[in-house]
mmCIF file of the N, C-alpha and C atoms, coordinates in Angstrom:
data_MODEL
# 
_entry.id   MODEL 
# 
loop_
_atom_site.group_PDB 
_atom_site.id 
_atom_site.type_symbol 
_atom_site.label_atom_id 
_atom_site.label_alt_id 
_atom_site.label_comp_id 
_atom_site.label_asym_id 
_atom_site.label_entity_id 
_atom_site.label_seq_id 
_atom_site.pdbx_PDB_ins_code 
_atom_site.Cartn_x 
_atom_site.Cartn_y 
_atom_site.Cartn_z 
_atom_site.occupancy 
_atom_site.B_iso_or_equiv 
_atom_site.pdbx_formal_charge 
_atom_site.auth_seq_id 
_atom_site.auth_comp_id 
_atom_site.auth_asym_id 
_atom_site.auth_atom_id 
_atom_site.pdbx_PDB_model_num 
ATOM 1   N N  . UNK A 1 1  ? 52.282 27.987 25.600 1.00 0.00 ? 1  UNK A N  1 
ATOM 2   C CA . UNK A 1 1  ? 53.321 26.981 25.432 1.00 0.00 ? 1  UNK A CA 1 
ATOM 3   C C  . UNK A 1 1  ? 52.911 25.730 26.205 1.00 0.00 ? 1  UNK A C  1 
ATOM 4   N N  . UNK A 1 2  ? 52.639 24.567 25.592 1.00 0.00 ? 2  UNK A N  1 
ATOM 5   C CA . UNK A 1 2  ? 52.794 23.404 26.507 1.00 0.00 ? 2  UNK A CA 1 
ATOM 6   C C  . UNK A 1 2  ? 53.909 23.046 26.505 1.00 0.00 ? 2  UNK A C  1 
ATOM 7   N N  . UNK A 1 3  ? 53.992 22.104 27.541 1.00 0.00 ? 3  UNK A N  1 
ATOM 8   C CA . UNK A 1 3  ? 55.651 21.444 27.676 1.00 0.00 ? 3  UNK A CA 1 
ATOM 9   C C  . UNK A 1 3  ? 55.468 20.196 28.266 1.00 0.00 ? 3  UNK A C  1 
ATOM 10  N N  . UNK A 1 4  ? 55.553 19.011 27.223 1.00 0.00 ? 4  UNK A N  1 
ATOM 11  C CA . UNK A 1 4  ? 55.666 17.676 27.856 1.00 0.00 ? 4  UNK A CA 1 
ATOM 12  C C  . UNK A 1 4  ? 57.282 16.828 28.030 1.00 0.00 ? 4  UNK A C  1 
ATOM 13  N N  . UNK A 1 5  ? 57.654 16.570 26.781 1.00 0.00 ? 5  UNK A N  1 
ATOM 14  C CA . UNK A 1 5  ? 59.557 16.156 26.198 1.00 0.00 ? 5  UNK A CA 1 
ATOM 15  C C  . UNK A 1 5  ? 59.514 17.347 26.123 1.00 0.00 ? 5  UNK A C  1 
ATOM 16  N N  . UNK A 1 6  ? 58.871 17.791 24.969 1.00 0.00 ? 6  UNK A N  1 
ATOM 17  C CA . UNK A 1 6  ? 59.631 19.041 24.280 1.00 0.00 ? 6  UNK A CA 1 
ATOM 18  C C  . UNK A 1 6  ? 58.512 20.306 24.411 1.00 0.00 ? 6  UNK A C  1 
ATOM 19  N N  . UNK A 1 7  ? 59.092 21.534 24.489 1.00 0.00 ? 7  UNK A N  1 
ATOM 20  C CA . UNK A 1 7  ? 58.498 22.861 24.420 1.00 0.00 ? 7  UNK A CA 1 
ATOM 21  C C  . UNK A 1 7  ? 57.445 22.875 22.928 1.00 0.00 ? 7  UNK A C  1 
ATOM 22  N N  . UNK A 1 8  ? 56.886 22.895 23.108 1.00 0.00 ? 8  UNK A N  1 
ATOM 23  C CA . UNK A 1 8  ? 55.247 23.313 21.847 1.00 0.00 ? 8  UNK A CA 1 
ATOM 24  C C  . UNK A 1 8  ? 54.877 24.535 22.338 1.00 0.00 ? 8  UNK A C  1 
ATOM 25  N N  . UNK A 1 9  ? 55.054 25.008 20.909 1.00 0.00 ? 9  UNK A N  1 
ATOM 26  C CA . UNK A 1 9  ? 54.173 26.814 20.812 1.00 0.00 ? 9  UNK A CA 1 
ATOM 27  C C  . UNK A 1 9  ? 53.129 26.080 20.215 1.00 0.00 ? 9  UNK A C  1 
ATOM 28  N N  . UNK A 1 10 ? 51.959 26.933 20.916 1.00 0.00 ? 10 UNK A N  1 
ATOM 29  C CA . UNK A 1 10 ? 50.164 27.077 20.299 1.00 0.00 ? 10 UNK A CA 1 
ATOM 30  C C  . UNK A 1 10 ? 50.026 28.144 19.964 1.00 0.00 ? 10 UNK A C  1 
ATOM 31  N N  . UNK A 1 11 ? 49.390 27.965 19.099 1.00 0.00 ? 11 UNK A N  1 
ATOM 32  C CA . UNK A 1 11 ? 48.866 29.599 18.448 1.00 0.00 ? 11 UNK A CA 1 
ATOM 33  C C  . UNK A 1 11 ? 47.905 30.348 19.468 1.00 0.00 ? 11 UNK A C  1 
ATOM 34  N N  . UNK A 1 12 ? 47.889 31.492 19.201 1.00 0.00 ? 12 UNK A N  1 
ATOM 35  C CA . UNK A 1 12 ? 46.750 32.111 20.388 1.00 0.00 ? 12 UNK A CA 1 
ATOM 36  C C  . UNK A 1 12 ? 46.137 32.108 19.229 1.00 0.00 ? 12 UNK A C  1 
ATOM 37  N N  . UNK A 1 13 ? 44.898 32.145 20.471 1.00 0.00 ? 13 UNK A N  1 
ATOM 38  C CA . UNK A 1 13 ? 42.878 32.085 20.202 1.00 0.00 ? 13 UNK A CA 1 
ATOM 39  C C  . UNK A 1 13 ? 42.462 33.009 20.921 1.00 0.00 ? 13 UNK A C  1 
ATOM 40  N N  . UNK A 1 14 ? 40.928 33.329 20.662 1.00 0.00 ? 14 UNK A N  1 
ATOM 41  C CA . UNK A 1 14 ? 40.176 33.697 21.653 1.00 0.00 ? 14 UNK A CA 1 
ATOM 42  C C  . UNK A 1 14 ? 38.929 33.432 21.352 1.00 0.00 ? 14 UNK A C  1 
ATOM 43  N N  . UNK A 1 15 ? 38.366 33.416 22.691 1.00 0.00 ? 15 UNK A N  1 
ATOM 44  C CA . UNK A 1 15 ? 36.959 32.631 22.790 1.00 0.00 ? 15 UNK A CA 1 
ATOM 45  C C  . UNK A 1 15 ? 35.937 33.837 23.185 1.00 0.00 ? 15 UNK A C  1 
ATOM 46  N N  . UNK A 1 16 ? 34.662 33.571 22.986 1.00 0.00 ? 16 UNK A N  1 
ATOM 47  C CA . UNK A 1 16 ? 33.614 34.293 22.708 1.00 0.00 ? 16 UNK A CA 1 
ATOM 48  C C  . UNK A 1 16 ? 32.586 33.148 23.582 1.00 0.00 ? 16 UNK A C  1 
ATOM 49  N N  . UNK A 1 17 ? 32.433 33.793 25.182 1.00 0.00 ? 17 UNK A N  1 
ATOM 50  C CA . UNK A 1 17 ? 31.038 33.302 25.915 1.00 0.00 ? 17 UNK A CA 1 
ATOM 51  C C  . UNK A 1 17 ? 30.384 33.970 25.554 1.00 0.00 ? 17 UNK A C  1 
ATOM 52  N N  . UNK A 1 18 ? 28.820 33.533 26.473 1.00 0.00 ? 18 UNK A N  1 
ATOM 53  C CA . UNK A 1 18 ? 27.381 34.545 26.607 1.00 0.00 ? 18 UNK A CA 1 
ATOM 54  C C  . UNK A 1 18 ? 27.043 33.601 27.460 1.00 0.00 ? 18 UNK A C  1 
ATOM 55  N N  . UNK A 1 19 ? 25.886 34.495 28.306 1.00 0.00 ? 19 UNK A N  1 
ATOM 56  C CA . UNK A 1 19 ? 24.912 33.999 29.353 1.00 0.00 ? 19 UNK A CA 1 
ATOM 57  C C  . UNK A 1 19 ? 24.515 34.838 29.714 1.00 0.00 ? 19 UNK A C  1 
ATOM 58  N N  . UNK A 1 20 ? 22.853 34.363 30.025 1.00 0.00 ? 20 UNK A N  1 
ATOM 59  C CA . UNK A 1 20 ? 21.907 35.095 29.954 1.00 0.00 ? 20 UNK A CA 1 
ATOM 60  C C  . UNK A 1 20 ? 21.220 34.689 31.253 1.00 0.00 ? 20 UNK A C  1 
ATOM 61  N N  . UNK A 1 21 ? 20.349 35.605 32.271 1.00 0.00 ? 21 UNK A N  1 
ATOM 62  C CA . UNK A 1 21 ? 19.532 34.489 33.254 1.00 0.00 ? 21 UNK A CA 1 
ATOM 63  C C  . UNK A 1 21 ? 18.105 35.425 33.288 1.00 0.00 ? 21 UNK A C  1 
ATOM 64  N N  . UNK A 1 22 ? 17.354 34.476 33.737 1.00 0.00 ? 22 UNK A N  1 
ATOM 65  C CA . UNK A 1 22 ? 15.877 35.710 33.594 1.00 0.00 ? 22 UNK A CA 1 
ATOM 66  C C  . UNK A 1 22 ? 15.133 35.012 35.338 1.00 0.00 ? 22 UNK A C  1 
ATOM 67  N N  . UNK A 1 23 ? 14.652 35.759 36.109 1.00 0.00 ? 23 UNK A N  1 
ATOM 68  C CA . UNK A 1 23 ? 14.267 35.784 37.253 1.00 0.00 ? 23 UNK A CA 1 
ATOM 69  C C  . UNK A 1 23 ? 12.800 35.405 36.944 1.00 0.00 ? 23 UNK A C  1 
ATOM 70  N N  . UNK A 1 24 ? 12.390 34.132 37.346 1.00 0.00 ? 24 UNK A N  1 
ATOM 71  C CA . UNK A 1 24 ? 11.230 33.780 37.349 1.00 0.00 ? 24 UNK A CA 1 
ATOM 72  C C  . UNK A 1 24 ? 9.794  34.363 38.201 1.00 0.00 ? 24 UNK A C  1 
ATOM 73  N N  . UNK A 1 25 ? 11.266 34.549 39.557 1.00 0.00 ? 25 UNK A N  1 
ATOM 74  C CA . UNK A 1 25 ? 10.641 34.926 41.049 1.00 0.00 ? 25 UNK A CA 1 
ATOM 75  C C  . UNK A 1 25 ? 11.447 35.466 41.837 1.00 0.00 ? 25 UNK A C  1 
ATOM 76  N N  . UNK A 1 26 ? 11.137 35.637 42.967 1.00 0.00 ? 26 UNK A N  1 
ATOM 77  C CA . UNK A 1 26 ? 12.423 35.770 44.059 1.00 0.00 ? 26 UNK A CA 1 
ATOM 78  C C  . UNK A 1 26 ? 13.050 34.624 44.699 1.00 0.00 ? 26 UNK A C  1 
ATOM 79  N N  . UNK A 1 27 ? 13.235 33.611 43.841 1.00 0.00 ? 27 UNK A N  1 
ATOM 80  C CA . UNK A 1 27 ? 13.767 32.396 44.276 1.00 0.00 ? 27 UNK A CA 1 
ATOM 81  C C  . UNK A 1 27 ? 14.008 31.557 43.129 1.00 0.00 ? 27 UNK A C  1 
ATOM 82  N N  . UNK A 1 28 ? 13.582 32.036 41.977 1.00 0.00 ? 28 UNK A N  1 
ATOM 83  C CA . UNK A 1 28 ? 13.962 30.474 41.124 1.00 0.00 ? 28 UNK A CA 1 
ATOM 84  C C  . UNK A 1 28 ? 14.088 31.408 39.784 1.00 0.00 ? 28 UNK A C  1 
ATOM 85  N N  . UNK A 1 29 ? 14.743 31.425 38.742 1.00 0.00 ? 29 UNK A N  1 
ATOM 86  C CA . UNK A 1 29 ? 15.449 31.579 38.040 1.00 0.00 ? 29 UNK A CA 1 
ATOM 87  C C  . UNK A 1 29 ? 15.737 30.763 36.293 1.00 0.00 ? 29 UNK A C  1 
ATOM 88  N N  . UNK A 1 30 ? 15.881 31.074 35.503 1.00 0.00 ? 30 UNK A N  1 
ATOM 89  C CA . UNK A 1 30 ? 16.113 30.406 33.804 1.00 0.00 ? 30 UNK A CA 1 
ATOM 90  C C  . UNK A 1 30 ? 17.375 30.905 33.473 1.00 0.00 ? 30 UNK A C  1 
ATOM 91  N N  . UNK A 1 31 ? 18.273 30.162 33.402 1.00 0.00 ? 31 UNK A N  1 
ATOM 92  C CA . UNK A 1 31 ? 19.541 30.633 32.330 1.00 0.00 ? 31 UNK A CA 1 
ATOM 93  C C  . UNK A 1 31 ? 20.067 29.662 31.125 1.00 0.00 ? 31 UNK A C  1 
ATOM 94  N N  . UNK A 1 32 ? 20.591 30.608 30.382 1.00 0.00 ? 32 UNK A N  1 
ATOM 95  C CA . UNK A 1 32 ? 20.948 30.587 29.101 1.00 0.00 ? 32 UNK A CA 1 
ATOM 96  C C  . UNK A 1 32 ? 22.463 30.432 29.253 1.00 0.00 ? 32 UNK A C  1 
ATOM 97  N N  . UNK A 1 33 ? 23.971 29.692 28.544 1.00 0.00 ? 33 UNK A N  1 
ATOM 98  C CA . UNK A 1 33 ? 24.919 29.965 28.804 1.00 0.00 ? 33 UNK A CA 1 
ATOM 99  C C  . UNK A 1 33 ? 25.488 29.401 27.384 1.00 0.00 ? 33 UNK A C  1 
ATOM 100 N N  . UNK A 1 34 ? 26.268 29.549 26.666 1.00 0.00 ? 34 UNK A N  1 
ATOM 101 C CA . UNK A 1 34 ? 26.753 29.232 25.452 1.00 0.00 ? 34 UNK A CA 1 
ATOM 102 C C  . UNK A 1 34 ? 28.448 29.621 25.843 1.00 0.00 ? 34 UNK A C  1 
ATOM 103 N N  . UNK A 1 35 ? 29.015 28.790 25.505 1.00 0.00 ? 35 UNK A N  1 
ATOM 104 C CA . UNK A 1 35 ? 30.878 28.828 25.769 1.00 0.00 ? 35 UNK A CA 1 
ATOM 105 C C  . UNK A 1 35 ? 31.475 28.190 24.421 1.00 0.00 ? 35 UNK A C  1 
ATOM 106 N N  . UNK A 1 36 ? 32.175 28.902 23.547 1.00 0.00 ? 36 UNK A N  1 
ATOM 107 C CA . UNK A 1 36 ? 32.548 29.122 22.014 1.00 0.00 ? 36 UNK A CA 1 
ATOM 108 C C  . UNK A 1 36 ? 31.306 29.699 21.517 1.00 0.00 ? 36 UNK A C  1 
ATOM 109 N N  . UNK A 1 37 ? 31.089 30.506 21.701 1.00 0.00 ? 37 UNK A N  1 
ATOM 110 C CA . UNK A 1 37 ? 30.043 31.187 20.517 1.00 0.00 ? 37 UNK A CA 1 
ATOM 111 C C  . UNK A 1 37 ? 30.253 30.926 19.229 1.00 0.00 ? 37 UNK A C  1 
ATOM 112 N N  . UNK A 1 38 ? 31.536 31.588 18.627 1.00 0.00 ? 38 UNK A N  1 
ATOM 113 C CA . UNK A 1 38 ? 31.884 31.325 17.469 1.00 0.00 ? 38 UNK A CA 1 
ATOM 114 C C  . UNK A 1 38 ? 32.622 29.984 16.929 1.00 0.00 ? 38 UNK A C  1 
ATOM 115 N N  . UNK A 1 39 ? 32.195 29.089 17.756 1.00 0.00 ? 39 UNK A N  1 
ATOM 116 C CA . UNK A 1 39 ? 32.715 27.631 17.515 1.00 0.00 ? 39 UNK A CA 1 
ATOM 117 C C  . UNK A 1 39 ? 34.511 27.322 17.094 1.00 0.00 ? 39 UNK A C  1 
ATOM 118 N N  . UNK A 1 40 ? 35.133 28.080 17.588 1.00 0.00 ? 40 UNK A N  1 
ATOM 119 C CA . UNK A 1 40 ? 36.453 28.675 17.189 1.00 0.00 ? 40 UNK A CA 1 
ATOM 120 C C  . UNK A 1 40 ? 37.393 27.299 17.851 1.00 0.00 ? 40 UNK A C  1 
ATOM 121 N N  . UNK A 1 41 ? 38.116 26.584 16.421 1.00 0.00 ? 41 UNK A N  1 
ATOM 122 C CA . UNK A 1 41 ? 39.150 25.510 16.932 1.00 0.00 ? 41 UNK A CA 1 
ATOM 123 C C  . UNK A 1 41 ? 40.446 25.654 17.735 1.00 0.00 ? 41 UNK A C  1 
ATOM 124 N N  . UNK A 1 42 ? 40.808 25.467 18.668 1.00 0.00 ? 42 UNK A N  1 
ATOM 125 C CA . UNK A 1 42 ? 41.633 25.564 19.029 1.00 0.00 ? 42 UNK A CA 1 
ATOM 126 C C  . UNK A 1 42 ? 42.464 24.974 20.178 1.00 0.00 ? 42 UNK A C  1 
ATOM 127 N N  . UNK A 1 43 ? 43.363 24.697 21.095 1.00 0.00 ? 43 UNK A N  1 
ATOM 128 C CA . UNK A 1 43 ? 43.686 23.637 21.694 1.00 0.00 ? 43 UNK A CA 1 
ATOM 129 C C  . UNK A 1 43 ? 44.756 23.988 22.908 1.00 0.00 ? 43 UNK A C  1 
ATOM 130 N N  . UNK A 1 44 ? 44.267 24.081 24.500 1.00 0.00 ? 44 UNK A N  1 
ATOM 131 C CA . UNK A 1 44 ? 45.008 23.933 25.236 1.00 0.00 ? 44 UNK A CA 1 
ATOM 132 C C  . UNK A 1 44 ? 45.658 23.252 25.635 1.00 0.00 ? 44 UNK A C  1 
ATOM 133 N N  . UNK A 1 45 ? 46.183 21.726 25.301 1.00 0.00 ? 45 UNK A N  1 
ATOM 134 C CA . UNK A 1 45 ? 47.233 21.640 25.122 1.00 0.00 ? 45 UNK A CA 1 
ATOM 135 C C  . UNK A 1 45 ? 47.537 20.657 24.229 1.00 0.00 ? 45 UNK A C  1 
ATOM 136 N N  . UNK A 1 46 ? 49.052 20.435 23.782 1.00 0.00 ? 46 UNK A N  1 
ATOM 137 C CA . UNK A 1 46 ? 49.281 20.478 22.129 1.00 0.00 ? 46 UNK A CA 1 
ATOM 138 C C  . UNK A 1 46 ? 48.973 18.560 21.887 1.00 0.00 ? 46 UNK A C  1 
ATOM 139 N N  . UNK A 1 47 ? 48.161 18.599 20.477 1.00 0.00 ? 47 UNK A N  1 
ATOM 140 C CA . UNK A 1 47 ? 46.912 17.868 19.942 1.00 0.00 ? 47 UNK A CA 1 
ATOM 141 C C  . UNK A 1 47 ? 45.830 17.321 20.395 1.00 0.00 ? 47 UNK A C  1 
ATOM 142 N N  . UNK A 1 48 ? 45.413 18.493 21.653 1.00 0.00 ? 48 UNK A N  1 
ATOM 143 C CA . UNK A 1 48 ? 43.969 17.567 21.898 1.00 0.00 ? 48 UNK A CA 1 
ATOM 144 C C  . UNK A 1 48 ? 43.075 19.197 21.704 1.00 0.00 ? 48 UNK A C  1 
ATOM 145 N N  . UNK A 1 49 ? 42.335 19.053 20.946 1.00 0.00 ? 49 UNK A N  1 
ATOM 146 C CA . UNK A 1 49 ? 41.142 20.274 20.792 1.00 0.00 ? 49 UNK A CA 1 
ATOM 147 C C  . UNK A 1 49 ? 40.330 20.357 22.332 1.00 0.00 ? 49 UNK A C  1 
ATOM 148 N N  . UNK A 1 50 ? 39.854 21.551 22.354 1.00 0.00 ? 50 UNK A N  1 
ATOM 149 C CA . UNK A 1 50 ? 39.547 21.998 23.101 1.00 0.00 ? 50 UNK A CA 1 
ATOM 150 C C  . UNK A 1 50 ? 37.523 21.644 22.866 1.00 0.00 ? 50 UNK A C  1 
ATOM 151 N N  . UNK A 1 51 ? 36.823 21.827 23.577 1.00 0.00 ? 51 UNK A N  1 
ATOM 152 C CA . UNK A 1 51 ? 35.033 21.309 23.294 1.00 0.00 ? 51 UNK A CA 1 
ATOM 153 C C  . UNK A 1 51 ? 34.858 22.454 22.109 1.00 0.00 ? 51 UNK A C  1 
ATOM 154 N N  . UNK A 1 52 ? 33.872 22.125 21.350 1.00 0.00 ? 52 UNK A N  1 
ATOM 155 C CA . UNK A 1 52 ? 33.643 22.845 20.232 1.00 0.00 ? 52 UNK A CA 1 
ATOM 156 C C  . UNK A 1 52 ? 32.569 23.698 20.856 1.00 0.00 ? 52 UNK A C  1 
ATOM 157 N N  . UNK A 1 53 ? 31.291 24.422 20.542 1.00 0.00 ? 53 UNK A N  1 
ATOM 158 C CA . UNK A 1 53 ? 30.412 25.083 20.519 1.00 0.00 ? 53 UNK A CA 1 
ATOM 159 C C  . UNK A 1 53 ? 29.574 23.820 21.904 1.00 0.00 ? 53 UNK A C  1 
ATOM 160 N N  . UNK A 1 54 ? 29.173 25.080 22.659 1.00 0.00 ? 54 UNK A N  1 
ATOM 161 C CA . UNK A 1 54 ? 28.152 24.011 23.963 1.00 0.00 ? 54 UNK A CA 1 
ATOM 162 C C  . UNK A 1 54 ? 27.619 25.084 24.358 1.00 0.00 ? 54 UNK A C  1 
ATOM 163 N N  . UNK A 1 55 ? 25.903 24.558 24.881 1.00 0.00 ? 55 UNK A N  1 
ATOM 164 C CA . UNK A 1 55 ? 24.996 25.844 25.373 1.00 0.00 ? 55 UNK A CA 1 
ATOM 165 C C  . UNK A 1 55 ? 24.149 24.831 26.511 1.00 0.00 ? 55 UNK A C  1 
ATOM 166 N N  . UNK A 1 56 ? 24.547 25.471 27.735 1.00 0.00 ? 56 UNK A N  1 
ATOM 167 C CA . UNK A 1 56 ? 23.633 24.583 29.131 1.00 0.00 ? 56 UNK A CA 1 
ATOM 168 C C  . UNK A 1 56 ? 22.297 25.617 28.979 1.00 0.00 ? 56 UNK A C  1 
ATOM 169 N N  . UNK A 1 57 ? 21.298 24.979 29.319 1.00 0.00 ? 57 UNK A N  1 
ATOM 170 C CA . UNK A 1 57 ? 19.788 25.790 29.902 1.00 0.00 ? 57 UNK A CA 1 
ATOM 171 C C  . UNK A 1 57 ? 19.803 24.828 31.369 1.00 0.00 ? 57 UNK A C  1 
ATOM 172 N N  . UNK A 1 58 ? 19.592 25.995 32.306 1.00 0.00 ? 58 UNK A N  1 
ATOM 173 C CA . UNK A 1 58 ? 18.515 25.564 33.321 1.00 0.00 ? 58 UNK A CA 1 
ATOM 174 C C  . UNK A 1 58 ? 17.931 26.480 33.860 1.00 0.00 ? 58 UNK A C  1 
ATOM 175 N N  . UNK A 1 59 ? 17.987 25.510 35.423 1.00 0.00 ? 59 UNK A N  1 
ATOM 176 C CA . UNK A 1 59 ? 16.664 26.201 36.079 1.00 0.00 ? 59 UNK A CA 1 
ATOM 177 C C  . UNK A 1 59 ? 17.351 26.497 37.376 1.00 0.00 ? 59 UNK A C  1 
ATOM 178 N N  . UNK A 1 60 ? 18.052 27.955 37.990 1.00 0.00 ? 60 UNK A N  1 
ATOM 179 C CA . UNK A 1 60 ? 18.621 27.886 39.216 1.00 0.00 ? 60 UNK A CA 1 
ATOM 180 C C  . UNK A 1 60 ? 17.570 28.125 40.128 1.00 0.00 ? 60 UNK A C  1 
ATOM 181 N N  . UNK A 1 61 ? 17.379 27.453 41.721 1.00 0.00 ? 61 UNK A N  1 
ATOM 182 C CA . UNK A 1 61 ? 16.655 28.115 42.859 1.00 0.00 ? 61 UNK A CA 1 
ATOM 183 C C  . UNK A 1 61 ? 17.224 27.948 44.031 1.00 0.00 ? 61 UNK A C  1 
ATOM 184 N N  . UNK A 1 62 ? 16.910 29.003 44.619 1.00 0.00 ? 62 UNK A N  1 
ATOM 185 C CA . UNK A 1 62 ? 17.752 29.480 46.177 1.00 0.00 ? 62 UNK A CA 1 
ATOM 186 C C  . UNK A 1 62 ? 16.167 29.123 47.004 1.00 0.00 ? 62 UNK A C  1 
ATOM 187 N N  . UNK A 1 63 ? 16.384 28.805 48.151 1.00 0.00 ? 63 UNK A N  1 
ATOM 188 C CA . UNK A 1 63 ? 15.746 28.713 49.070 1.00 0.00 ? 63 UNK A CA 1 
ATOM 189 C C  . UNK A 1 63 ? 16.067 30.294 49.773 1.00 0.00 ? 63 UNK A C  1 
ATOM 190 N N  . UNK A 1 64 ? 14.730 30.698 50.541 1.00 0.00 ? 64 UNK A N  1 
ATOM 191 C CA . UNK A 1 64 ? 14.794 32.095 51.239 1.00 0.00 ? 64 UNK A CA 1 
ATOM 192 C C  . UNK A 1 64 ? 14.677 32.087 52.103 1.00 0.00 ? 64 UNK A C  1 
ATOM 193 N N  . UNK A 1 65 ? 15.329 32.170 53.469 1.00 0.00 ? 65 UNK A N  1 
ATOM 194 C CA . UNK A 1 65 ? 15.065 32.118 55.038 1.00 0.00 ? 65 UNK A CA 1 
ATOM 195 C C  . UNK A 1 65 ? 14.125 32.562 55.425 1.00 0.00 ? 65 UNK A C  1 
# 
């Protein structure tokens, strides 16, 4: 439900992540992350859509004492 003047029902959704990470080393790292997999429309709050389909790559590294 948003509520600005007036009470708005939204339909329920559901969303579909993934992420992936692969260990280069013992310190540095590759990940994969995709948020809407299934590119699914839908809107938290009432008429503004929510981001469509998005996938970050990087590169995480930790320093080791």
């Amino acid at each position: 439900v948003d509520r600005d003047d007036a009470t708005v029902a939204l339909p329920n959704y559901a969303l579909v992540n993934a992420g992936l990470s692969y260990d280069l080393n013992d310190s540095a790292a590759v990940y994969l992350r995709i948020e809407n997999l299934l590119d699914k429309d839908y809107e938290t709050a009432g008429g503004f859509r929510a981001q469509p389909r998005i996938a970050y790559l990087g590169l995480r590294y930790r320093r080791l004492p």
